[in-house]
C-alpha angles and dihedrals in degrees: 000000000000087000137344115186104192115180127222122216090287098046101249116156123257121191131203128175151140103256137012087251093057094041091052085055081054098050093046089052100051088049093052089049087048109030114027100130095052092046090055106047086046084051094053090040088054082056110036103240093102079115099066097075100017098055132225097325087080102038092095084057091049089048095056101040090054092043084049095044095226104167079040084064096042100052093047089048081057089048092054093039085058092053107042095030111019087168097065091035083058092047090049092045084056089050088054094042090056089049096052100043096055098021087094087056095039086056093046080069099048118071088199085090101048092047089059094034080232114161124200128262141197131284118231117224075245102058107093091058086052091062102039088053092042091050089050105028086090093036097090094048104244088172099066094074082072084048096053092035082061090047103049088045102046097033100012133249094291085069099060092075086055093060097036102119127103116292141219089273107052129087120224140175150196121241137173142175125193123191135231099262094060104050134066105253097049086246124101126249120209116200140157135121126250112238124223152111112313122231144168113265099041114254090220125057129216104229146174115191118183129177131142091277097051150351117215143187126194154081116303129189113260098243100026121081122234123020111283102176108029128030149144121190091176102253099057130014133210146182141161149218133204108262099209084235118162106222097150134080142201126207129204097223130191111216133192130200103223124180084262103046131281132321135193134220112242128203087265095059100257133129112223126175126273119217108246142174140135135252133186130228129197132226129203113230135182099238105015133010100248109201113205112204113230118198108212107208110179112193118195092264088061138281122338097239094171138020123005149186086329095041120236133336093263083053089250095149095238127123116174126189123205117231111196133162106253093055089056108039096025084222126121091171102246083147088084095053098077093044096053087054102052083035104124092172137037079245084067091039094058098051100049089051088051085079095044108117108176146079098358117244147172114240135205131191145168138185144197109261084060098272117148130186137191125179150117121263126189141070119289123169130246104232145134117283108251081063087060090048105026154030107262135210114253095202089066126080117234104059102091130121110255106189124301132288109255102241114265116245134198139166138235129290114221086339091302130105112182117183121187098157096271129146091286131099093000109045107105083058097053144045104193113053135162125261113274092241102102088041088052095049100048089054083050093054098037088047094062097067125053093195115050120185128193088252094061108051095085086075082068096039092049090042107129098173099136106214092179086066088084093084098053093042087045091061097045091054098073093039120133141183091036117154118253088266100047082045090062100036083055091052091042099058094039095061082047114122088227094238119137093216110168088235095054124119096177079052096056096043091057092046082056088044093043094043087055100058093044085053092045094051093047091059095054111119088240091069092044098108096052092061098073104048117184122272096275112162110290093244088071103044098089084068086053100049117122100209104051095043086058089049097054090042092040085117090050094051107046088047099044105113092236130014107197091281096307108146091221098181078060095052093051090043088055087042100052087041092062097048095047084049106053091088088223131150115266102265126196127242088243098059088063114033099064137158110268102172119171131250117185094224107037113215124175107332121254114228088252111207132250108260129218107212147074155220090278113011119107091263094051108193105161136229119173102232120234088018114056132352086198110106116224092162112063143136101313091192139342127220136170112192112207106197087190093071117352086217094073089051102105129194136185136180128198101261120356154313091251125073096202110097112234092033115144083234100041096097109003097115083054090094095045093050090056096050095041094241120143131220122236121263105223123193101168113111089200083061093052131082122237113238102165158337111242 
């Protein structure tokens, strides 16, 4: 037996083979069967010629990742990772050989391919890295330190702590782990669901890898070998969540076009030359193939990703360069990947994860001798403050990275952690974090039983209780002067049980109530100057609008002591009084708030379901209030762990463990995921079904 791939019942891949090497070949060629739409176009985005089959909507993509020399980074990352750790660069580069050698099969049954006329390429020994750093550059939220340098200098300093809560951009999660003295079998369970932005296909895969060193369940990365955020080796158990850590940094830079290129001013008062040169992307048209030169200008800081000699588009005289890890220390921190497979105890775990580098997470982990472990794993540099907050000038001493924090670590609470990205474990890493609320309810929940099984902890996962609805209620409550049918719509949402059930009129009617006073305070004349940022790149303007950011801050801002002379009970009355006045149907939540996942190449629409959930509520999927009551972050998978018998553990992602539209297994789980069910975890071979020999 070189490789053997069975299926279960839902199609999910199970691997079997003699070596790591040969498993990671296995694990590369079932992707490419099953994925080989999905590991293209992340191939192309880790390059920047996306564009060039999917037309002018991803040029702005192509443009940053080639400013920001993403598949540069990548390749030098592979260099380093050959020469530090040849064994994991020779596992990478089997993975990648898996991938080349069935990718052209795997895109003879997508019709993807043949509608863009697309035809497959080669993966690099690199590209995995590519795509690992291309899914997470975005995940820290670079692009809020705009946001915050708008909003000192248009409100002042005092005003950034009003708007710091996680923003349309960032990605999030809910973990818990729950000790063996709380559940019923004496071993511990670990559960929770990774937020972000749902697409199709699914950005996590369902997996099982086996060979005589170890035998693993979890969700890998499509693209990456091994399984990095959740996993279960049947001994010891781990997941993540984002820690909402800031580990990268932008710098306002002043450039100069010289005879010989172009050179940047650095915190000594010289002048030293940038590396520059020029690339071209190309653009799918429907009449012509248009190609847009990009010039490419690296600082010493990092590279220039908007702006540059001649300022912004808009003329405004800014450059600003983009320092992140992987460019300084060429690590991304695969040499944890092969550790955490072959991990059997939280001790294993932890010292695998000590060489993680990005995204910064907190990990939690739990084995079967009764060991638990919470921590944060990941690089974060050492620097002043205003580089944590703010962009910095690069001509100015002061604003250089001086080693790396040492991850924070806790214990359990009544042999409980819950982390939903909340100001905990991580704060002295992040500035932005969510509201405690899904953190606060999980510890409720998990607080009225003394005994938790693995079959109870979708109840957690499905709760759609809104904390943050308090603010807004509070406000109704002393309103006056209402009409008789704002009267009633205020009475009416103050006896609600504050649940965003799907099938909830009284849920859809404060989410009208709540979108029209976002849209109302955006339109205050104190927030006039945040609505027109300056011409930074496309890719970053989802961090700089003013609607959203209100959304997201709505609680902040209604319970701030003074805003800026906003009569805020006026601005709710007005509010209440609109949406009792539309003379509209009663809707439910659930008419509205809809799955809306992306797919880099939209077909014929699904008739995408009405969702239950909110922004923070412990099923966060997320609207962006005053915008859009549609949901495109969601739940991206579910898991519960049970370190008692694996085969208790479950597991679900939104659609489907296949790629290929019109696959029996595209969108099966699909069911499942809306009701909150799981699907089994089986790790039985004599349950599986043979498919082939490798």
């Amino acid at each position: 037996m070189t490789a053997e791939i069975y299926r279960d019942a839902w199609g999910i891949p199970h691997l079997r083979a003699s070596d790591a090497t040969a498993l990671a070949r296995a694990q590369g060629r079932v992707t490419a069967l099953d994925r080989a739409w999905q590991l293209e176009v992340e191939r192309h985005r880790v390059q920047g010629t996306s564009a060039s089959f999917l037309g002018p909507d991803s040029l702005a993509w192509d443009v940053f990742v080639r400013r920001a020399r993403l598949d540069d980074t990548a390749r030098r990352c592979f260099g380093s990772l050959e020469e530090r750790d040849p064994e994991t660069a020779d596992w990478v580069r089997a993975y990648v050989d898996g991938v080349n050698d069935n990718l052209a099969e795997g895109a003879r049954r997508t019709p993807e391919f043949e509608r863009t006329g697309l035809t497959p390429g080669r993966w690099e020994p690199w590209t995995p890295l590519g795509v690992w750093l291309s899914t997470h550059i975005l995940f820290a939220g670079f692009p809020a330190k705009l946001w915050r340098d708008q909003v000192v200098r248009h409100l002042g300093p005092d005003a950034v702590a009003l708007f710091a809560t996680d923003g349309p951009g960032t990605s999030g999660s809910n973990g818990w782990l729950v000790s063996g003295e709380r559940t019923v079998t004496g071993h511990a369970l670990i559960a929770g669901d990774p937020h972000r932005f749902i697409e199709d296909p699914g950005v996590y895969q369902q997996i099982h890898l086996s060979c005589p060193e170890f035998d693993v369940v979890g969700l890998a990365v499509p693209g990456i070998p091994g399984v990095a955020h959740f996993g279960h080796t049947g001994t010891v158990a781990w997941a993540i969540t984002n820690a909402m850590a800031d580990y990268q940094d932008l710098y306002e830079e002043r450039l100069r076009r010289t005879g010989a290129g172009v050179e940047a001013l650095g915190p000594d008062g010289e002048w030293r030359r940038a590396e520059r040169f020029t690339e071209t992307v190309e653009v799918a048209g429907e009449a012509a193939r248009a190609r847009v030169e990009v010039e490419v200008i690296e600082t010493d800081r990092g590279p220039v990703i908007a702006g540059g000699p001649e300022g912004l588009d808009d003329g405004t005289p800014l450059a600003l360069s983009l320092r992140y890890p992987p460019r300084v220390t060429e690590d991304l921190g695969f040499s944890a990947l092969l550790p955490l497979l072959r991990a059997r105890t939280v001790a294993d775990v932890d010292r695998a994860f000590d060489r993680w580098a990005e995204p910064v997470n907190v990990v939690q982990a739990a084995d079967t001798d009764g060991g638990t472990l919470h921590r944060v794993a990941g690089r974060v540099p050492v620097r002043a403050e205003r580089g944590r907050v703010r962009t910095v000038p690069a001509w100015e001493a002061g604003h250089d990275w001086r080693g790396w924090h040492e991850p924070p670590r806790a214990g359990l609470t009544d042999g409980v952690a819950v982390m939903a990205n909340q100001r905990a474990l991580a704060t002295p890493l992040g500035v932005e974090f969510s509201a405690p609320h899904r953190a606060r309810r999980i510890a409720a929940l998990l607080a009225e039983k003394e005994r938790w099984s693995a079959a109870d902890m979708p109840a957690v996962h499905m709760d759609t209780h809104l904390g943050s609805a308090a603010a807004l209620l509070d406000l109704m409550t002393g309103l006056d002067g209402l009409t008789r049918e704002a009267t009633a719509l205020r009475d009416r949402l103050l006896r609600w049980d504050r649940r965003m059930a799907s099938d909830s009129e009284d849920a859809a009617a404060f989410a009208a109530v709540r979108g029209a006073v976002v849209r109302r305070l955006a339109a205050e004349p104190a927030f006039a100057a945040l609505t027109e940022p300056p011409a930074y790149p496309e890719v970053l303007l989802p961090w700089l609008a003013l609607v959203p950011r209100i959304g997201y801050a709505l609680e902040n801002l209604l319970r701030a002591e003074e805003l800026y002379g906003i009569d805020r009970p006026a601005v709710v009355r007005a509010a209440v009084e609109e949406v009792a006045g539309a003379g509209q149907a009663p809707a439910r939540w659930g008419d509205t708030h809809r799955l809306v996942p992306w797919r880099a190449l939209p077909g014929a629409p699904y008739d995408e379901p009405g969702l239950s959930g909110d922004h923070d509520c412990v099923l966060c999927t997320s609207p962006v209030p005053g915008l859009t009551d549609l949901a495109a972050r969601g739940p991206a998978a579910r898991y519960v762990w049970d370190l008692a018998r694996r085969e208790d553990s479950r597991w679900v992602v939104p659609f489907g463990a296949s790629g290929v539209p019109g696959s029996s297994h595209h969108r099966d789980q699909l069911p499942l995921w809306l009701a909150g069910e799981l699907a089994p975890v089986v790790t039985d071979w004599n349950q599986l079904t043979k498919e082939t020999d490798v």
